[in-house]
C-alpha positions in Angstrom: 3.6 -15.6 -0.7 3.0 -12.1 0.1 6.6 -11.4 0.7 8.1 -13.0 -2.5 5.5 -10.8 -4.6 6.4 -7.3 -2.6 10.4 -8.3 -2.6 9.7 -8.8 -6.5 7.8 -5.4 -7.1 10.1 -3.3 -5.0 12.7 -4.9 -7.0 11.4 -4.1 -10.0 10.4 -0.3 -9.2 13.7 0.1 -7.7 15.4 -0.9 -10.9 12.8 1.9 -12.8 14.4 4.3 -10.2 17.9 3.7 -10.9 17.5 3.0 -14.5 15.9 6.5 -15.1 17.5 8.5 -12.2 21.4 7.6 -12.3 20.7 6.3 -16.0 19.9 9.6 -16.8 23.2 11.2 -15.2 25.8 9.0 -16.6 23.9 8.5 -20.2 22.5 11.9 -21.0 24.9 14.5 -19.1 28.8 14.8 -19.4 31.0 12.8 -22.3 28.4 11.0 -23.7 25.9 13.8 -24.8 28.0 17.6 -24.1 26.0 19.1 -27.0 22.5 18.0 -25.9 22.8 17.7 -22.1 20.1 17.5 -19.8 21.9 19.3 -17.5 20.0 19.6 -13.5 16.8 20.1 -14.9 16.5 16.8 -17.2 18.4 14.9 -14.2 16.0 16.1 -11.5 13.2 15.4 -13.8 13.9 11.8 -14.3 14.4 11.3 -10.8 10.7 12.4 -10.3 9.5 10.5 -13.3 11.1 7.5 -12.7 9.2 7.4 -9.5 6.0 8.6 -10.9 6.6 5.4 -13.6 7.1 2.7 -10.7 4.2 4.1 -8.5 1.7 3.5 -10.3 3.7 0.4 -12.0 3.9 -1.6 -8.4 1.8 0.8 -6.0 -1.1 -1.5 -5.5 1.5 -4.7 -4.9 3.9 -3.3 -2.2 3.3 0.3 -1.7 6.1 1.1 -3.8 8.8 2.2 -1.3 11.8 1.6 -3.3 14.2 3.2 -0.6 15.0 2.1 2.5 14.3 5.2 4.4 10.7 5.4 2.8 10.9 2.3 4.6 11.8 2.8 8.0 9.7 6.0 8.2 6.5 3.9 7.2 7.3 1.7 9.7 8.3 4.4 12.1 4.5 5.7 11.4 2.9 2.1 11.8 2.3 2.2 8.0 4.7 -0.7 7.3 4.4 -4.3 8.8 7.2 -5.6 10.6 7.2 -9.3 9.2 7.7 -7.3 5.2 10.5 -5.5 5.9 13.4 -7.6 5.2 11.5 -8.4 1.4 11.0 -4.5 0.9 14.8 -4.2 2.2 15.7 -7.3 -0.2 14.0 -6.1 -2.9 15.0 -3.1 -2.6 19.3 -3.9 -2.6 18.6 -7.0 -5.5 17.0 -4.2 -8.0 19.4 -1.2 -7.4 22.7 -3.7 -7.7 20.6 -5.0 -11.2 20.1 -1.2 -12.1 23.6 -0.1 -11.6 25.4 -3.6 -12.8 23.2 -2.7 -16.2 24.5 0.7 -16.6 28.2 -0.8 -15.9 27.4 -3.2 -19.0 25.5 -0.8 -21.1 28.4 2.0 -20.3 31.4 -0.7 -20.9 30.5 -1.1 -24.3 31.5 2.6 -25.3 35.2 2.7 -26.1 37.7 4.8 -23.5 34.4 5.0 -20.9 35.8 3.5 -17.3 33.2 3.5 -14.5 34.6 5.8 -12.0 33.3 8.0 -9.3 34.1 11.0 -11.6 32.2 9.3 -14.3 29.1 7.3 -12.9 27.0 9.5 -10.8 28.0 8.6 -7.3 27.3 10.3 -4.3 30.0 12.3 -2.4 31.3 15.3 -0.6 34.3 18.0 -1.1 35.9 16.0 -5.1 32.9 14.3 -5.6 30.7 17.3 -4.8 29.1 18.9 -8.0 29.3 22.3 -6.3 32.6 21.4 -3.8 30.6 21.2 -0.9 31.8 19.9 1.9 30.8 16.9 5.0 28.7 18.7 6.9 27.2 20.4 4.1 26.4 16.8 2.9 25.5 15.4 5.8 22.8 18.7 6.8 21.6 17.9 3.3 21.1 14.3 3.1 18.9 14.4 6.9 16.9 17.9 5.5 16.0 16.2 2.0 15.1 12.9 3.3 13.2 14.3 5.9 10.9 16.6 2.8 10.6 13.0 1.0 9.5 11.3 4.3 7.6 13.3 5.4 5.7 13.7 2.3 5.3 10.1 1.3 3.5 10.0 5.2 1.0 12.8 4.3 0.0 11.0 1.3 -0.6 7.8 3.3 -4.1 8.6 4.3 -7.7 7.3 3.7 -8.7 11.1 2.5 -6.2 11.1 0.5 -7.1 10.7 -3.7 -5.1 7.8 -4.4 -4.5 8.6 -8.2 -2.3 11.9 -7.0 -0.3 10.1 -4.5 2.6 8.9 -7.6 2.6 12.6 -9.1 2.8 14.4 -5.4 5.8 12.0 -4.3 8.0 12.4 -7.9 7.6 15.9 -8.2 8.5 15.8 -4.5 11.6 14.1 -5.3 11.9 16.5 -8.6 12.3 19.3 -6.2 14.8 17.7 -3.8 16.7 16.4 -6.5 16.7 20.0 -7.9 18.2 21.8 -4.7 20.2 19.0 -3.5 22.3 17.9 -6.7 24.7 20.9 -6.8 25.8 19.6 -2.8 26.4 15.3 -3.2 24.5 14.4 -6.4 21.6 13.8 -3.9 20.9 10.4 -2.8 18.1 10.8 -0.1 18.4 6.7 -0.6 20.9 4.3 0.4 20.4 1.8 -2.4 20.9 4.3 -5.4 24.0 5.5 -3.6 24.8 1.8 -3.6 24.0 1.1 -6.9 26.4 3.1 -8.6 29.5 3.1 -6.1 30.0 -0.6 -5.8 30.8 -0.3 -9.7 32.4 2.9 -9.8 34.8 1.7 -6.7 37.6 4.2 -5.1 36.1 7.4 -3.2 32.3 6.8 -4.2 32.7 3.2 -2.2 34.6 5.0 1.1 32.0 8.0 1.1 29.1 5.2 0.9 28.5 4.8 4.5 27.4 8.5 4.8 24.6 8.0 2.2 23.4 4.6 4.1 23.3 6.5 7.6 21.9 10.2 6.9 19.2 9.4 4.6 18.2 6.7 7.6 18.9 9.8 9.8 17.0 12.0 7.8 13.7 9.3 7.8 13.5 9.5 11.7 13.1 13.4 11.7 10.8 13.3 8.5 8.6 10.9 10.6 8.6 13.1 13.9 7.7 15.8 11.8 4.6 14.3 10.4 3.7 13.3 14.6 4.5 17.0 15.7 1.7 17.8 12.9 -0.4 15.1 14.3 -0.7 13.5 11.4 0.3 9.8 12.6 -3.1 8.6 13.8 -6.1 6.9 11.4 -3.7 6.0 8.7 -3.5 3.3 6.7 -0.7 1.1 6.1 1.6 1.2 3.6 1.5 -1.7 0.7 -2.4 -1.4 0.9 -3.7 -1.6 -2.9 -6.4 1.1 -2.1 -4.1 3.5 -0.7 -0.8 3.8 -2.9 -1.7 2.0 -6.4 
């Protein structure tokens, strides 16, 4: 079934995301590494590459969304058929709870570590800002950098588009939100790795989680008018289409 085989790929690539992008915060940053950190950089960068690694890994199966507001702007666009989306959005939840219940087993094994929303790279505003940023700071964010994301995964969704760029355009896309955004929320720009990590780390990260569901979703719908205004939305091809995102 078509479905089962998308739901299983977008699983599996949103695993690679939250493996390599949140793995990369709680594992290589803080306590665990202080004299060998890799700081925003190395954080931002694994963002991007965990993307690049699952795009090419599970392109040509379901387009490789891996975040529900890639998602909705896709289908926003046309580029996304309606009957997929609840295995792209069930794929998507099954691989980031996998992802972050990992790192809460991987993580427990290290004497005096407690998953916490200090400690395992949630999302948040004012304590659990990096920089002390505030809601609306947050929310501004979250719609502004999910709009970038959107809006570039749409212009790469195009038959004159080279196919083999379209994983290296889209991670270094998310490299460069990843690397303006952090200081403000930790940047989710995607309701399942804001997800992942707060329904193990519990307290603030879990009562701040509805922000990172509905302004990423927010920030798809302007991402996707956007690519209209530039009249970019007609003669495109549809997401999850082997030729066009593998």
């Amino acid at each position: 079934m078509p479905s089962l085989r998308i739901a299983i790929a977008e699983a599996f690539g949103t695993l690679i995301l939250i493996i390599g992008g949140p793995g990369s915060a709680i594992l290589a940053t803080g306590s665990f590494f202080p004299d060998g950190s890799i700081g925003v950089l190395g954080v931002a960068l694994a963002f991007g590459l965990a993307l690049l690694v699952a795009a090419y890994a599970i392109g040509s199966i379901s387009g490789c969304h891996i975040n529900p507001a890639v998602t909705l702007g896709l289908w926003l666009a046309g580029k996304a058929n309606t009957a997929l989306l609840p295995a792209y959005l069930v794929g998507q939840v099954v691989g980031a709870l996998v992802g972050g219940l990992l790192l809460f087993v991987i993580t427990d094994t290290i004497a005096g570590f407690d998953a916490s929303p200090t400690t395992f790279a949630v999302n948040g505003w004012s304590d659990l800002s990096p920089g002390g940023f505030g809601f609306w700071a947050m929310a501004l964010t979250e719609i502004l950098m999910t709009a970038v994301l959107v809006f570039v995964v749409l212009s790469t969704t195009r038959p004159d588009y080279p196919a083999p760029m379209i994983g290296l355009h889209i991670g270094l896309a998310l490299t460069l939100i990843h690397l303006v955004s952090i200081p403000v929320d930790n940047t989710s720009v995607n309701p399942v790795r804001s997800l992942a990590v707060a329904v193990f780390a519990g307290g603030d990260a879990l009562e701040q989680l509805w922000a990172f569901l509905v302004f990423p979703l927010a920030g798809a719908v302007v991402g996707w008018l956007a690519h209209r205004a530039l009249g970019q939305h007609d003669g495109r091809t549809e997401a999850g289409s082997p030729q066009r995102r593998g």
